[in-house]
C-alpha positions in Angstrom: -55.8 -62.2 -4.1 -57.0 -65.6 -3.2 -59.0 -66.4 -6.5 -62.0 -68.2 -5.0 -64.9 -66.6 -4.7 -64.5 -63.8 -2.1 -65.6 -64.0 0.9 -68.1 -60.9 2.1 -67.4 -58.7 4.8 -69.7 -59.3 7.9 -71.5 -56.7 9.9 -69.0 -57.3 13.0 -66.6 -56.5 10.5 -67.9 -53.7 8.8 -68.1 -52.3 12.7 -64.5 -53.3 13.7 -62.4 -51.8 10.6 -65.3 -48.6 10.4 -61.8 -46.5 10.9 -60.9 -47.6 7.7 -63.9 -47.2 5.6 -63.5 -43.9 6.4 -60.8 -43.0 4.9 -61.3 -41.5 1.4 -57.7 -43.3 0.3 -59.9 -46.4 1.4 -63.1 -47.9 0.8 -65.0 -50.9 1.7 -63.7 -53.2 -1.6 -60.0 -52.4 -0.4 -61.2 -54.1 2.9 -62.9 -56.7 1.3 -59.3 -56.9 -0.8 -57.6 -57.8 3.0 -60.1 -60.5 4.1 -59.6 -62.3 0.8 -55.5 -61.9 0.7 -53.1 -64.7 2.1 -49.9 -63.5 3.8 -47.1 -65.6 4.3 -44.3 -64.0 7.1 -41.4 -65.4 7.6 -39.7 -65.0 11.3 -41.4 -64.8 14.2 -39.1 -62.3 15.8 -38.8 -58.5 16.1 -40.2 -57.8 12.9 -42.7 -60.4 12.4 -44.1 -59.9 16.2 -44.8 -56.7 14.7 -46.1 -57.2 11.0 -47.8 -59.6 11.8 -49.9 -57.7 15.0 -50.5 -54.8 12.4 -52.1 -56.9 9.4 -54.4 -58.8 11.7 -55.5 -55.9 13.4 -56.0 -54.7 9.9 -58.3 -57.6 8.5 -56.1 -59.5 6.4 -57.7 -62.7 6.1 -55.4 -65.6 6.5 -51.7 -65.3 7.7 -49.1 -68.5 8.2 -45.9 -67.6 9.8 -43.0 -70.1 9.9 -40.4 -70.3 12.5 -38.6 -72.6 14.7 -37.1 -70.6 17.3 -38.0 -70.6 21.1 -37.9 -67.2 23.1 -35.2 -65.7 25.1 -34.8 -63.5 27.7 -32.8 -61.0 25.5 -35.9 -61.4 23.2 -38.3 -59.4 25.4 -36.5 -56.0 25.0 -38.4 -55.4 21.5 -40.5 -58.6 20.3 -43.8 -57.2 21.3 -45.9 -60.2 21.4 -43.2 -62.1 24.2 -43.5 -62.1 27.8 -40.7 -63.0 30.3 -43.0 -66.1 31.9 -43.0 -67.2 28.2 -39.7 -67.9 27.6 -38.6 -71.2 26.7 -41.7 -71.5 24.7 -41.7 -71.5 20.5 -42.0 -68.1 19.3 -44.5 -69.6 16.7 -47.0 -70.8 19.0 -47.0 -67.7 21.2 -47.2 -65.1 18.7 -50.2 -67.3 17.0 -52.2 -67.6 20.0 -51.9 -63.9 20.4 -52.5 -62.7 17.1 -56.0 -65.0 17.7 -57.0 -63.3 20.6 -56.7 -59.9 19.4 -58.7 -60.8 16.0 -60.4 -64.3 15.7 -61.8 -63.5 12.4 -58.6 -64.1 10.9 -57.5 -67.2 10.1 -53.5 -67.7 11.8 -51.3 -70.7 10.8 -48.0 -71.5 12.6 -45.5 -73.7 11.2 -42.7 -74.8 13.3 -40.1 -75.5 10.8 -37.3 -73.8 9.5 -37.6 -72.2 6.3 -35.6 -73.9 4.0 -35.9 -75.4 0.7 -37.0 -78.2 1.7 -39.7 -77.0 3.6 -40.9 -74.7 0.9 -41.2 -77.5 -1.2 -44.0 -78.7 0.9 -45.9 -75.5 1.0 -48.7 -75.4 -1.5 -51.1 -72.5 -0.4 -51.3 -69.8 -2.7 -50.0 -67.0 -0.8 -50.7 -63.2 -2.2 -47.2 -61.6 -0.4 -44.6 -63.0 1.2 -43.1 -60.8 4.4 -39.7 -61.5 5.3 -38.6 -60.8 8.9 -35.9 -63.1 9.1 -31.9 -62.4 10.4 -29.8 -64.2 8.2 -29.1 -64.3 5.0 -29.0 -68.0 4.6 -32.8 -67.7 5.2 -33.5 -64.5 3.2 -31.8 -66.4 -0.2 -34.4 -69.5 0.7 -36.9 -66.9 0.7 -36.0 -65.3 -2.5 -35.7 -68.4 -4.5 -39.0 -69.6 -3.5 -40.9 -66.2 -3.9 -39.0 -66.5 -7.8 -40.1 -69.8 -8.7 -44.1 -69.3 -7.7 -43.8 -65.3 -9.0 -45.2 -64.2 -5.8 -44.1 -60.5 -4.5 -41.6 -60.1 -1.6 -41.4 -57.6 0.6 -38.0 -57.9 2.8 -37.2 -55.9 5.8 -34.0 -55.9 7.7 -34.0 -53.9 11.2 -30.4 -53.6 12.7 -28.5 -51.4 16.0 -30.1 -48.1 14.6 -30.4 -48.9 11.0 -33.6 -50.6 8.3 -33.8 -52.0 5.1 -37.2 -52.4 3.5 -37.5 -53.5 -0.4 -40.4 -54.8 -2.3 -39.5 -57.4 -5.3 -41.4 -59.5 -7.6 -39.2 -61.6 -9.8 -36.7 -59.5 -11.5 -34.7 -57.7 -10.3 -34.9 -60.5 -7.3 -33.2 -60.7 -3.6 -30.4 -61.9 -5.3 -30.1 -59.3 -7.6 -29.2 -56.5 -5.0 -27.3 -58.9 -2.5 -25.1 -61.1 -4.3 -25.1 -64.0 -2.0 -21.4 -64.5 -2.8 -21.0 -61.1 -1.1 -22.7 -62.2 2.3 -21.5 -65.7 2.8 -19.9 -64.1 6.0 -19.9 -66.6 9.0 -19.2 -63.0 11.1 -22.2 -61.2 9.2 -23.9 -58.3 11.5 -26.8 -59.7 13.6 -28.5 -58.5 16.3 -26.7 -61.0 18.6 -23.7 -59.7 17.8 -24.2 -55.9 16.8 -27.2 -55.4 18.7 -30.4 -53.4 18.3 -32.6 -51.0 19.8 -35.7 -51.3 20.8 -37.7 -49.4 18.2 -35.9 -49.9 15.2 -37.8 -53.3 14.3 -40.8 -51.6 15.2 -40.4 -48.9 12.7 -39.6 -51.1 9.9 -42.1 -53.6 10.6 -44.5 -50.7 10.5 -43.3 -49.7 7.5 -43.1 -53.4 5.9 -47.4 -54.0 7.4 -48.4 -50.1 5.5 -46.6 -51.3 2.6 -48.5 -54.5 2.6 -51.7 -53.1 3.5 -51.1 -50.5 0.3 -50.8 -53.3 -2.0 -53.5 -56.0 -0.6 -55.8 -53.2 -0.2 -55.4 -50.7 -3.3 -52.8 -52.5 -5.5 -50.3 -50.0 -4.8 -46.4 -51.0 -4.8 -44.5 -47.7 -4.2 -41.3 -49.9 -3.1 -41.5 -51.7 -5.9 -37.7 -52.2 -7.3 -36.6 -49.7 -4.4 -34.9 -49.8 -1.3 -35.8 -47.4 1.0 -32.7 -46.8 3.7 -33.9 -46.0 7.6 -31.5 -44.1 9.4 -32.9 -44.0 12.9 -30.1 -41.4 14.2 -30.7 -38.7 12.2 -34.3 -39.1 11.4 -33.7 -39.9 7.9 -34.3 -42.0 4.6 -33.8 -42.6 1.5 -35.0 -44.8 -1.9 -32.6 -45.8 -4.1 -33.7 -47.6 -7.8 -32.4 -51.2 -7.5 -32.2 -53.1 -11.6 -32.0 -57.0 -12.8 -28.8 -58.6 -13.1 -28.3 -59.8 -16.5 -25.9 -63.0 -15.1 -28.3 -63.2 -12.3 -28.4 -67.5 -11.0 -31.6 -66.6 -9.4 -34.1 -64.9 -11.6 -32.6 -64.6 -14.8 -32.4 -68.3 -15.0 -36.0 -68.6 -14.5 -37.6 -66.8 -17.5 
């Protein structure tokens, strides 16, 4: 967590997340634990319209999202935070001014910019998590190496046709590690431009990817951590499977 000296809850704030004070899995330190944590997202798309909706209704204190990207008409189908008189606009600024007006207690950054590495060269906030949302894997590598190098946990999601991905990592086994980017240097790689997606399949993983984020912000729990869990939004299913370091690894393995 941000490692200042915390910030108190107020009384307006004490009032607006009461539901969660209630909860005996919760307690008022675990909220206090949000308003103090940093969130970096990365896409401002299906999954980050999502996520990123979810932890500031939560109470996580400060949350900069990066993106470049202006919305489309085909984008209204399941990027909750876009309107059709919107479009045309930067995703960023629109989802930023929303998230605002649905919490201004927390503090929302945009940064319209492409996440690359030379952009997260230039980004020296301490961030507590890092949420990737993105849809390529040119972007998810970017993201890997720089959540390596500062030793800050990732927690990638991936939402496609009927299908998620959701992994949590902190630096070995890395990104990397599970997706050898040899392996996906694909110019035909699935997308939802070219594969398509339903409608609620970003929203369950970015559900998924905010609980997860809330567990560990809040209570310091990582039940993801070094797994994949598998959605299969046909049959109503999924599945974890154990994901290990690779010894020849360019990514983490060179770091240590």
């Amino acid at each position: 967590m941000n490692e200042s000296a915390p910030a108190q809850l107020k009384d307006e704030e004490l009032h607006l997340y009461s539901r969660h004070i209630l909860l005996d899995e919760w307690d008022i330190d675990a909220q206090q634990n949000l308003k103090n944590s940093h969130v970096l997202i990365i896409g401002a798309g299906g999954l980050g319209c999502t996520s990123s909706e979810m932890l500031v209704r939560a109470g996580v204190g400060q949350i900069t999202i990066i993106d470049f990207d202006k919305i489309e008409l085909s984008n209204i189908q399941r990027q909750i935070a876009f309107d059709p008189y919107q479009i045309g606009q930067l995703k960023v600024d629109v989802l930023t001014y929303h998230l605002k007006s649905i919490n201004p207690l927390v503090k929302v950054t945009a940064i319209r910019d492409k996440f690359d590495h030379e952009l997260a060269s230039q980004l020296s906030d301490h961030f507590d998590l890092v949420l990737d949302g993105c849809d390529n894997f040119a972007t998810r590598y970017a993201v890997n190496q720089f959540c390596v190098a500062r030793n800050t946990p990732l927690l990638t999601a991936a939402a496609i046709g009927l299908e998620g991905q959701l992994m949590m990592l902190k630096s070995a086994p890395c990104y990397h590690c599970v997706f050898p980017q040899s392996s996906h240097e694909n110019p035909d790689e699935r997308r939802c431009a070219n594969s398509g997606v339903l409608t609620t399949t970003p929203a369950v993983m970015a559900s998924l990817q905010a609980h997860h984020a809330l567990l560990y912000l809040g209570l310091d729990k990582s039940p993801l951590l070094n797994k994949l869990l598998l959605w299969d939004g046909i049959n109503m299913q999924q599945r974890l499977v154990k994901v290990s370091a690779d010894p020849s690894c360019p990514v983490c393995q060179s770091s240590e």
